[in-house]
C-alpha positions in Angstrom: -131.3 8.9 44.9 -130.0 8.4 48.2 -129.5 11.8 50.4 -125.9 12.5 52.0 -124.0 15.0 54.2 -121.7 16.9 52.5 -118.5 17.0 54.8 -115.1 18.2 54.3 -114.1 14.7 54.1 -116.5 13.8 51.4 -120.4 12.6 51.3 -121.3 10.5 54.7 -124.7 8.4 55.7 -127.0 10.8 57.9 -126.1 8.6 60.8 -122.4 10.3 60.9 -123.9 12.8 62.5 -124.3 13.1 66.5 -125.3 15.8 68.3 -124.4 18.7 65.7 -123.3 22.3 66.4 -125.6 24.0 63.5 -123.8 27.6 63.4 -120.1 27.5 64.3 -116.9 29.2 63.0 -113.8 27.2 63.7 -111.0 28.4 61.5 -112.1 32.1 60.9 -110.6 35.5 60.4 -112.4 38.7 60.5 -109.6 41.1 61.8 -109.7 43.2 58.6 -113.2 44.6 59.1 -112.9 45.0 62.8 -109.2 45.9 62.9 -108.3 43.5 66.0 -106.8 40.3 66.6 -109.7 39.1 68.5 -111.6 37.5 65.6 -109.0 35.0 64.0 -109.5 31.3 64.9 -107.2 28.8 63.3 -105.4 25.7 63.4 -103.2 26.0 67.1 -102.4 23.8 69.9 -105.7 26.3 71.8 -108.0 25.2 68.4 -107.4 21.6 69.1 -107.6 21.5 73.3 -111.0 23.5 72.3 -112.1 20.9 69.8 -111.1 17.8 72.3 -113.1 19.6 75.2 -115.8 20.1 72.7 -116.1 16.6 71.7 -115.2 15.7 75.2 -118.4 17.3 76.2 -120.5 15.5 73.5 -120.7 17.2 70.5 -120.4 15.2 67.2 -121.1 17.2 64.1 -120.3 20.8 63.7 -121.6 23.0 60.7 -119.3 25.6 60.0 -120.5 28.5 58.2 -117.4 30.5 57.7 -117.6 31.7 53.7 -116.3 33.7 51.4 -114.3 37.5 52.8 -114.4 35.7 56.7 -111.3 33.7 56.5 -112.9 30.2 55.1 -109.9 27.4 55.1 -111.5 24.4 54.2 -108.3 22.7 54.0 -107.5 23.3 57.3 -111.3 22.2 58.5 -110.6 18.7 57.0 -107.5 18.2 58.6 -109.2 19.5 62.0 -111.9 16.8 61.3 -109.5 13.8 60.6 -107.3 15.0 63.8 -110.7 14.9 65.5 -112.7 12.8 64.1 -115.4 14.8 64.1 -117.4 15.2 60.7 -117.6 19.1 59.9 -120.2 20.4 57.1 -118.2 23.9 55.0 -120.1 26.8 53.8 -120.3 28.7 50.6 -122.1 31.8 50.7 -121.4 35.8 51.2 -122.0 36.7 54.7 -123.7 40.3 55.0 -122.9 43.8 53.1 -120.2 45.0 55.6 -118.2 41.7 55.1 -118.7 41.6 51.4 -115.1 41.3 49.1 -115.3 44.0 46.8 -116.0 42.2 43.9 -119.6 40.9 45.3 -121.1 44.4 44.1 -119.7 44.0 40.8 -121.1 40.4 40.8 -124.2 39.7 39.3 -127.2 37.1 40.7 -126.3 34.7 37.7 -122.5 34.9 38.4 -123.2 34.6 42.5 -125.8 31.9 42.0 -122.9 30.0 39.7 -120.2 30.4 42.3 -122.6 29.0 44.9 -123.7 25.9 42.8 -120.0 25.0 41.8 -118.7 24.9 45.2 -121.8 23.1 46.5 -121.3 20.6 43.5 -118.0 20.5 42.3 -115.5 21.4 45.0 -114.2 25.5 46.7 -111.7 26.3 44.5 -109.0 23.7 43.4 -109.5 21.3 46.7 -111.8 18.7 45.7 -113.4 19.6 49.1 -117.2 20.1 48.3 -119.4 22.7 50.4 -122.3 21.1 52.4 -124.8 24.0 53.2 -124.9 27.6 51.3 -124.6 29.6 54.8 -124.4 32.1 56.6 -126.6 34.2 54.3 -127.0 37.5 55.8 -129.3 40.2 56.1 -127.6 43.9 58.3 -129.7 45.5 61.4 -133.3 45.8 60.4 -132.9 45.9 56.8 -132.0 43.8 53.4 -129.9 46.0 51.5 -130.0 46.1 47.7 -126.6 44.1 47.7 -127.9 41.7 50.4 -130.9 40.7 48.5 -129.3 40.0 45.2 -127.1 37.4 47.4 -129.9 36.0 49.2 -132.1 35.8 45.7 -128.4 33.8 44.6 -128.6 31.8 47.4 -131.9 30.5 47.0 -132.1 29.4 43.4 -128.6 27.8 44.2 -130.8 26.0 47.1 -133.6 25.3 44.8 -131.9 24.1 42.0 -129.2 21.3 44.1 -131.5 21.0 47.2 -128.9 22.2 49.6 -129.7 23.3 53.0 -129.5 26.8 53.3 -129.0 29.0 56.5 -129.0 32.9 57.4 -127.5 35.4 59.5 -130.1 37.6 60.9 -128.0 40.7 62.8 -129.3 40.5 66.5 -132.2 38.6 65.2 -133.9 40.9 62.6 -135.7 40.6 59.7 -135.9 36.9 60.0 -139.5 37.5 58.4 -138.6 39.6 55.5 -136.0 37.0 54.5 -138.8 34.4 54.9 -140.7 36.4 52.1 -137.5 36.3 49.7 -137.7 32.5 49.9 -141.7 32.4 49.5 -141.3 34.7 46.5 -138.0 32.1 45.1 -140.2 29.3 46.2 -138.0 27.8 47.9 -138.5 24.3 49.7 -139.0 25.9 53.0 -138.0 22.3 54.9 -134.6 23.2 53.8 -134.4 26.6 55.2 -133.1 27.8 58.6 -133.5 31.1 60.1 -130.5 31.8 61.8 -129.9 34.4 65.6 -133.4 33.6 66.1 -132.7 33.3 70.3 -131.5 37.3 70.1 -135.1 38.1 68.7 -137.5 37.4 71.8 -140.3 37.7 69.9 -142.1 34.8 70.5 -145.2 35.7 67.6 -142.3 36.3 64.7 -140.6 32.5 66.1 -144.2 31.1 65.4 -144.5 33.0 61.9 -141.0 31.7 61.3 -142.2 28.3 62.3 -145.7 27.9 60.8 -144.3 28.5 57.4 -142.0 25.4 57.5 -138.7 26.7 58.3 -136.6 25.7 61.1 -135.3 28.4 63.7 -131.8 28.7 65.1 -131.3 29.4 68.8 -127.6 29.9 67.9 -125.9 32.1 70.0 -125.7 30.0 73.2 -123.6 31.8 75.8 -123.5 35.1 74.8 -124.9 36.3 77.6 -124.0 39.9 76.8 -126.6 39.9 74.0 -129.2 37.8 76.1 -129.6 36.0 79.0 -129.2 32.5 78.5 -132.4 31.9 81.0 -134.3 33.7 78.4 -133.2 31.9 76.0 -134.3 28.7 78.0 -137.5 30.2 78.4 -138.7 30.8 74.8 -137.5 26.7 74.1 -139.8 25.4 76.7 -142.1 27.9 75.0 -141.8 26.8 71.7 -141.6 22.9 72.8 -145.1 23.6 74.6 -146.3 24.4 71.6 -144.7 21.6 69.4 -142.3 22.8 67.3 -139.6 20.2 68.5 -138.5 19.3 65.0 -137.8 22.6 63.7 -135.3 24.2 66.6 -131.7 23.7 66.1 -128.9 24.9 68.6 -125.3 26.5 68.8 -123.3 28.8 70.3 -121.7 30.7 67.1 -118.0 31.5 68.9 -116.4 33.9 66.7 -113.4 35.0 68.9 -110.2 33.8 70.6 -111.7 35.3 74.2 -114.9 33.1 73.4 -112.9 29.6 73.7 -112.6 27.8 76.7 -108.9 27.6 76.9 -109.2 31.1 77.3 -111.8 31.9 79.9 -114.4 32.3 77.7 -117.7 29.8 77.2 -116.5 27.9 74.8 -117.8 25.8 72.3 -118.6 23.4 74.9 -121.1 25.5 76.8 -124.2 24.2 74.7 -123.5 20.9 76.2 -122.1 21.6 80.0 -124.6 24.7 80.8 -127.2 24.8 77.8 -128.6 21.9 77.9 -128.6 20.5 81.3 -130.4 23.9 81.8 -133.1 22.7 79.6 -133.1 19.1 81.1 -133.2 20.7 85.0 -136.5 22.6 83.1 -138.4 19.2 82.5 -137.4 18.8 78.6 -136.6 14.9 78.1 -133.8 13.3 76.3 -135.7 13.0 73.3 -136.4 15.8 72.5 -133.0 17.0 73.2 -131.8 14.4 70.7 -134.2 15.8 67.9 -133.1 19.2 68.4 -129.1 18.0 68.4 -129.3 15.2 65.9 -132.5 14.9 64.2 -133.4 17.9 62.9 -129.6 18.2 61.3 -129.5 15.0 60.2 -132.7 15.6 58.4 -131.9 19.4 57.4 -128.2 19.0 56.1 -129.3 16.1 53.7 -129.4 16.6 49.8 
């Protein structure tokens, strides 16, 4: 059977893909858990000078991992991508405990697990649009709640049992390990996982656990230089390209806010491609290896 991207505009060839933003939100609302305006993104004349900048600068694939209780639109993602024509990969998934709708507690694995296969397999609701990665799975600061786990343990027998990528949230880069051991224990085909926030860890010996195992890691918070500094961030890649990991590093920038856009003095979307990466070329890292970290390794990861 032939693999394919799942897209909001229906299965593509690998090859749609160009260099692929691998954590993004771009129609978003979270303003009901943090009780500000701040966190909404949605279709506006700001969305699409954003997206034109962004593909402008090179980008051409994002992943968007909005899901269910953040403000997923996957209507409105497809009509961004036509506008655009960029292809953009939709979510299903449960974020992390704070961000849960209510009825997730009541939910059992079986009913979560279902929920995640239908959407994965049959469409998100009554759109016919088809999620293309079960994302962002989420674990809170230093700890897997009892809720969090019975999603994750969802998540990765819906992951085993279509062969859907699968992607986490790890809150300022924690327990990226422990949710390794949750797919170990599932056995999970570990070539399909990705451990998101990785770049907010710093700690080079957990990216190499991470790595050894099979996994890919996420530097995916590009720009957000409040959490790190992004010449840290360059640091640990040429680290962890030293050591030959190329294949398994995949990058973004993970805006989440109106003040993060461009339009609006923020970084933007963009800012993997104008600041990131010629960062990372200025360093000595060569084109291709840039192009396996922005198109090879999603190309390869998102197809099922």
């Amino acid at each position: 059977m032939t693999k394919t991207i799942q897209t909001v505009t229906g299965k593509q060839e690998p090859q749609v893909l160009g260099q692929t933003l691998i954590h993004e939100h771009v129609v978003l609302d979270l303003s009901h858990i943090r009780q500000d305006q701040d966190p909404i993104l949605q279709e506006s004349d700001e969305l699409n000078e954003e997206l034109s900048r962004l593909i402008s600068a090179g980008c051409g694939g994002i992943v968007e991992v909005t899901n269910h209780g953040m403000g997923r639109d996957v209507i409105a993602l497809q009509n961004l991508s036509k506008k655009h024509g960029v292809p953009i990969v939709a979510a299903t998934g449960f974020y992390k405990q704070d961000y849960y709708p209510p009825h997730v507690f009541e939910m059992t694995e079986d009913e979560i697990y279902e929920l995640f296969v239908q959407e994965l397999t049959q469409g998100i609701g009554n759109t016919g649009i088809c999620a293309g990665i079960i994302s962002e799975i989420g674990s809170s600061l230093n700890a897997i709640t009892v809720a969090e786990e019975k999603v994750f343990r969802a998540a990765a027998r819906a992951q085993k049992d279509t062969g859907a990528p699968l992607s986490t949230h790890c809150e300022l880069g924690t327990m990226g390990s422990e949710q390794l051991r949750l797919f170990f224990e599932c056995d999970n085909d570990l070539s399909k996982i990705s451990i998101g926030h990785q770049d907010l860890n710093g700690n080079r010996n957990e990216y190499e656990f991470l790595l050894k195992a099979g996994v890919y890691i996420q530097f995916d918070t590009i720009g957000k230089n409040n959490y790190r500094l992004n010449d840290e961030r360059v640091e640990d890649v040429l680290f962890l390209l030293e050591k030959g990991y190329v294949k398994q590093l995949m990058l973004s920038c993970d805006i989440t806010k109106k003040s993060y856009l461009k339009v609006n003095g923020g970084f933007g979307y963009e800012h993997l491609f104008t600041e990131f990466l010629p960062a990372l070329k200025a360093r000595g890292v060569s084109d291709k290896e840039i192009e396996t970290m922005m198109i090879d390794n999603p190309r390869r990861f998102l197809s099922f």
